[in-house]
C-alpha positions in Angstrom: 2.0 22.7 12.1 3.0 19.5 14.3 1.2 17.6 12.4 2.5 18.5 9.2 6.1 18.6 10.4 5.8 15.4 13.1 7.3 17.0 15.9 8.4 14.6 18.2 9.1 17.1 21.3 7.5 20.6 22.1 7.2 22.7 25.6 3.8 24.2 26.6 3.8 26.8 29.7 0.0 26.2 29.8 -2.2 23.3 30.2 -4.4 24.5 27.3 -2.0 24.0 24.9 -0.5 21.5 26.4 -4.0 19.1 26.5 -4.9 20.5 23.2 -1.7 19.8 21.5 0.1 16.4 22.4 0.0 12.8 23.2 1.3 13.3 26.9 1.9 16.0 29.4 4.4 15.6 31.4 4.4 17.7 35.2 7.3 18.4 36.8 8.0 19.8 40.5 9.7 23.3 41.5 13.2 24.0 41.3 14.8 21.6 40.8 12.5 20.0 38.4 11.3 16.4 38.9 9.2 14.7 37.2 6.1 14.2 39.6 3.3 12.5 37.3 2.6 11.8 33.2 -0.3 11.9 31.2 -1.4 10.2 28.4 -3.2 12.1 26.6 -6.2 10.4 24.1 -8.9 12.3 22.4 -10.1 9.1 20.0 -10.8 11.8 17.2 -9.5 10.9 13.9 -9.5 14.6 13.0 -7.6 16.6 16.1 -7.2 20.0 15.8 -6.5 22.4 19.3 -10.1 23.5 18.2 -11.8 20.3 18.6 -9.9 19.0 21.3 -11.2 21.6 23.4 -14.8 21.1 22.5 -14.2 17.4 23.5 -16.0 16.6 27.1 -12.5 14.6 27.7 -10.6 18.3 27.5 -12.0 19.6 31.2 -11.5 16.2 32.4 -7.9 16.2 31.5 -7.6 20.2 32.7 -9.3 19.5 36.2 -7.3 16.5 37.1 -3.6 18.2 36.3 -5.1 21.6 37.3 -6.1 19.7 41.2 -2.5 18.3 41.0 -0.9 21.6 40.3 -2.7 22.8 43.3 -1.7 20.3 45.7 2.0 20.9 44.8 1.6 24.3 44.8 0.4 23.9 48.3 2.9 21.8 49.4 5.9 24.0 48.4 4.0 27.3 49.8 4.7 25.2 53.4 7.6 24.0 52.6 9.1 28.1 52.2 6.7 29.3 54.9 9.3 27.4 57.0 12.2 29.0 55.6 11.1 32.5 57.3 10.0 31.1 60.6 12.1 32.8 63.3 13.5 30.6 66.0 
């Protein structure tokens, strides 16, 4: 479908789709959203489909590095509202 129609601009809620599907991923921070880091996002495949991307050895690569980020920011907001409910 995006390729047929060009899209220029679509939102994943997973990184799957989001690896799978476009030319950069984009991850933003918690409420309120930042951006905190972009991907560029390159398969060298003449003939990319969500299918094939995912077979490509470059798909876990992509996945492990944004899903270790995730993770870390995760982290650091769980701390951050951990010391919203200390009592003093």
């Amino acid at each position: 479908m995006w390729l047929q129609k060009q899209l220029r601009n679509c939102l994943f809620w997973h990184q799957p789709e989001a690896i799978s599907m476009s030319d950069r991923v984009i991850v933003l921070s918690q409420r309120p959203a930042t951006v905190k880091s972009i991907y560029e996002i390159d398969f060298e495949m003449e003939n990319r489909t969500p299918l094939n991307c995912r077979e490509n050895p470059k798909f876990s690569r992509y996945f492990n590095l944004m899903w270790r980020e995730l993770e870390k920011y995760d982290k650091a907001a769980n701390k951050d509202e951990e010391k919203k409910y200390i009592w003093r």
